[in-house]
C-alpha positions in Angstrom: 20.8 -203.1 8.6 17.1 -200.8 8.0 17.9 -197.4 7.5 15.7 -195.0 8.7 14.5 -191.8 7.3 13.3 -190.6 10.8 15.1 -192.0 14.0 12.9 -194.9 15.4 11.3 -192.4 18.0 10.6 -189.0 17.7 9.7 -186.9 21.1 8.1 -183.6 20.5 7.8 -180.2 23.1 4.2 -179.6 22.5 3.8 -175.5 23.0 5.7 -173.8 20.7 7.2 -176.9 19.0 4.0 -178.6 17.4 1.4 -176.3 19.0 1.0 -172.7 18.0 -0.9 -172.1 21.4 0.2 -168.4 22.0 -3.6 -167.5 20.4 -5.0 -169.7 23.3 -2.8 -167.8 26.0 -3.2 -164.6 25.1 -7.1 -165.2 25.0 -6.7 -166.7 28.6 -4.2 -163.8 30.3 -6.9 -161.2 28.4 -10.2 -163.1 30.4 -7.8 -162.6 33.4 -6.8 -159.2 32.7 -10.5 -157.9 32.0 -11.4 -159.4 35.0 -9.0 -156.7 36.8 -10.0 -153.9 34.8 -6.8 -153.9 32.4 -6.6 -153.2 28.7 -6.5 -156.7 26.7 -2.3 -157.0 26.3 -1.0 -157.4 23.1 -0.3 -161.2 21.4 3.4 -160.1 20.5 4.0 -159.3 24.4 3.3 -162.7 25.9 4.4 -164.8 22.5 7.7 -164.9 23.6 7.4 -166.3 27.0 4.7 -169.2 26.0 7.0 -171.9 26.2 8.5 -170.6 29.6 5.3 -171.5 31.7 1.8 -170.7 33.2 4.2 -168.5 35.7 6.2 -166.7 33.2 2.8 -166.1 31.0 1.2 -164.7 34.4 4.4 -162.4 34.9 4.4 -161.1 31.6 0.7 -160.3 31.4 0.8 -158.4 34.8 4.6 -157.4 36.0 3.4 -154.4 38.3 2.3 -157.6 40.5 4.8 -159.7 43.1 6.0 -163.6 43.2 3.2 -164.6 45.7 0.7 -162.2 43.9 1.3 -164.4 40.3 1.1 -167.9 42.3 -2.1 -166.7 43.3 -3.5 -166.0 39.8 -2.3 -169.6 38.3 -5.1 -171.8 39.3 -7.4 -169.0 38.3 -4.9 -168.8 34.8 -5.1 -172.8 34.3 -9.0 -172.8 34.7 -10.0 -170.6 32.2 -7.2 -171.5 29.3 -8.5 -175.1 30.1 -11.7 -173.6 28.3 -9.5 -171.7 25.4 -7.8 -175.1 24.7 -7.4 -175.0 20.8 -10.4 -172.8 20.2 -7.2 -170.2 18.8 -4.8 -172.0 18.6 -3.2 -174.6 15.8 -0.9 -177.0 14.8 2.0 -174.7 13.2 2.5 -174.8 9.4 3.9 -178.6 8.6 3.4 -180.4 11.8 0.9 -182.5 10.3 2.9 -183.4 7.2 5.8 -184.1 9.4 3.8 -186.3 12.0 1.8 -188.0 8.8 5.8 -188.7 7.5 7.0 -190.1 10.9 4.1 -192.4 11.0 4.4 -193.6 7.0 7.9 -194.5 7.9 6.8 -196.6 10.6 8.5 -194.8 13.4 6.7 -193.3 16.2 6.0 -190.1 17.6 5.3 -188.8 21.2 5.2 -186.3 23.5 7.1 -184.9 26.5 6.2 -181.2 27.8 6.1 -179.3 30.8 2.1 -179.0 30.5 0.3 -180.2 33.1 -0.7 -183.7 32.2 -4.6 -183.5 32.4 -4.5 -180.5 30.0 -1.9 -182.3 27.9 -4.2 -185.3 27.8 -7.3 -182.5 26.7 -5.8 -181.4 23.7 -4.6 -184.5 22.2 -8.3 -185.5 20.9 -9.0 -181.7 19.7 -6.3 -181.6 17.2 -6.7 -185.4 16.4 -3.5 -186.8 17.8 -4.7 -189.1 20.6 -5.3 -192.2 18.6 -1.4 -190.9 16.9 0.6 -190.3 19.8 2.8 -193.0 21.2 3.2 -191.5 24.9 2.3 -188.3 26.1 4.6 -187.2 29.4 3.3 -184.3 31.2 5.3 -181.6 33.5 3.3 -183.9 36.6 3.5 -187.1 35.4 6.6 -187.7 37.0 8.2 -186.5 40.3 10.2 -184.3 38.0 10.4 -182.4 34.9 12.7 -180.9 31.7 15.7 -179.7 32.1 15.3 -183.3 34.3 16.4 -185.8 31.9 13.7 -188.2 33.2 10.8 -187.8 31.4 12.7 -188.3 28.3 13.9 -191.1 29.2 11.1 -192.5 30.9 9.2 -192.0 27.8 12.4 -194.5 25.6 12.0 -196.7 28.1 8.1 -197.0 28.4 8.0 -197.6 24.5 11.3 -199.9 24.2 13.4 -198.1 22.2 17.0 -197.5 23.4 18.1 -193.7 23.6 20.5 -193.9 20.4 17.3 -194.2 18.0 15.4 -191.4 19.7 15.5 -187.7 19.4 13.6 -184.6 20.8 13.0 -181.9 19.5 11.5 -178.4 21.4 12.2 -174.8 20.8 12.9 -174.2 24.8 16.6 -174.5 26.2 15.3 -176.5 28.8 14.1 -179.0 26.2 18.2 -179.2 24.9 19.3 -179.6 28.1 16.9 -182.5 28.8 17.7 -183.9 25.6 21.8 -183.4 26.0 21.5 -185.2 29.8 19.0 -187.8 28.5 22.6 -188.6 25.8 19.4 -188.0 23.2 19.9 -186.3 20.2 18.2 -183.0 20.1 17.1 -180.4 17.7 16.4 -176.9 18.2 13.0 -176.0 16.5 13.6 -172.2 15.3 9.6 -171.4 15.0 9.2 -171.5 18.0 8.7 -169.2 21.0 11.7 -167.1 22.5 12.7 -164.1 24.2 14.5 -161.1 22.5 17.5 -162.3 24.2 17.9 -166.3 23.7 21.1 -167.4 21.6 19.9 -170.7 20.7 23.5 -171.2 19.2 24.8 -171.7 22.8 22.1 -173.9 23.9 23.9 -177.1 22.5 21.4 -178.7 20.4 22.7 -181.2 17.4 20.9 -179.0 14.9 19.0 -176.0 14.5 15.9 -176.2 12.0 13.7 -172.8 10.6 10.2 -175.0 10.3 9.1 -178.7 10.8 8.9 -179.4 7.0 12.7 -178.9 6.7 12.8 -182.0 8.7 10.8 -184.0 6.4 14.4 -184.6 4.6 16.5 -187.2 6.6 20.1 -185.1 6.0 18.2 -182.9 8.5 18.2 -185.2 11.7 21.4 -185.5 13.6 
C-alpha cells in the first residue's frame, strides 16, 4: 500500500484560493469607474466579493445601478481586467511551496474555477504554472459550472484518478458544495475572500485551513 502525503490529485479554486487577484479587480472596476466619472472605490470594498464573480464585482463597484444595467458593463469589465491579468496581483503567501510539495510527492495539481476559460488559460503562463498544472477547467468549459459537481469530476476523470484520491480545495461555498456532490473531499481555504456575513462552519467542508502552508503537513488533509 503507498501512502501519500498529499491525496493523488489536488484540484485548486484559482481566485481567492491560489490567486490573490483582488489587486487585479479593483484596478479593473477603478478603469471602469473613472470611465464614469466616479471616485476610484476602495480595495477593502470589492475584496470580499472577488470570488463571487465578474457580476458580483460589477454590483459591488456600482450598486446605485440595476440587473440589466451591470450585464451591460461585464464585457466591458472582462476586457479591460484581461489587460490587469497579474500585473497586481500574486500567488498568496505559500502557494508556491505548497504546489512545489504536491509536485515533489508525485501527485498532481489542477485547476477548476468559475473563470472564464480563455482568461484562466492567460494567467497560467504569467505566474509560471502552465507547464505545472495537470487540467485547468474553466466556468465555460463545460455546459455547466460549481456548485455543478461536473467539472470536478470531469477533471478526475480526464486525468484517471478515481474521486476517493482527489480533493478540492476553494474558499467559496460554492466550491464545498461542488466538492460535497462530486463525494470529493473538500477543504475550506480560510485566506480567502468572503463577505462579512459567511459562516464557513455551515458550509460542510471536511476541514477548515488559516493558509496554504498549514497544508504542507499531511494530518491536515481529510
Amino acid at each position: 500500500m503507498i501512502t501519500r502525503a498529499f491525496p493523488e490529485l489536488v484540484l485548486f479554486d484559482l481566485d481567492g484560493t491560489l490567486l490573490d487577484s483582488a489587486p487585479d479587480f479593483v484596478a479593473t472596476v477603478n478603469v471602469l469607474r473613472a470611465e464614469r466619472d466616479h471616485p476610484a472605490l476602495p480595495a477593502a470594498l470589492l475584496r470580499p466579493h472577488v470570488s463571487r464573480g465578474a457580476r458580483a464585482m460589477v454590483t459591488a463597484a456600482f450598486p446605485e445601478i440595476g440587473e440589466a444595467a451591470v450585464q451591460a458593463l461585464i464585457p466591458r469589465f472582462l476586457e479591460v481586467y484581461a489587460g490587469e491579468l497579474a500585473r497586481h496581483g500574486q500567488a498568496f503567501d505559500g502557494v508556491e511551496t505548497l504546489l512545489g510539495a504536491i509536485e515533489s510527492a508525485g501527485c498532481r495539481w489542477g485547476i477548476v474555477t468559475n473563470k472564464p476559460e480563455y482568461l484562466a488559460l492567460r494567467l497560467l503562463p504569467l505566474l509560471g504554472w502552465d507547464a505545472r498544472c495537470a487540467i485547468l477547467i474553466g466556468g465555460d468549459t463545460l455546459p455547466v459550472r460549481k456548485p455543478d459537481p461536473l467539472p470536478l469530476l470531469h477533471a478526475a476523470r480526464e486525468l484517471r484518478v478515481g474521486i476517493a484520491d482527489c480533493a478540492y480545495v476553494g474558499d467559496d461555498q460554492r466550491d464545498i458544495d461542488a466538492a460535497r456532490a462530486a463525494g470529493m473531499s473538500s477543504i475550506v481555504a480560510l485566506w480567502g475572500y468572503r463577505l462579512d456575513d459567511d459562516d464557513p462552519s455551515a458550509w460542510g467542508g471536511d476541514r477548515m485551513i488559516d493558509s496554504p502552508m498549514q497544508l504542507l503537513d499531511p494530518a491536515n488533509w481529510p
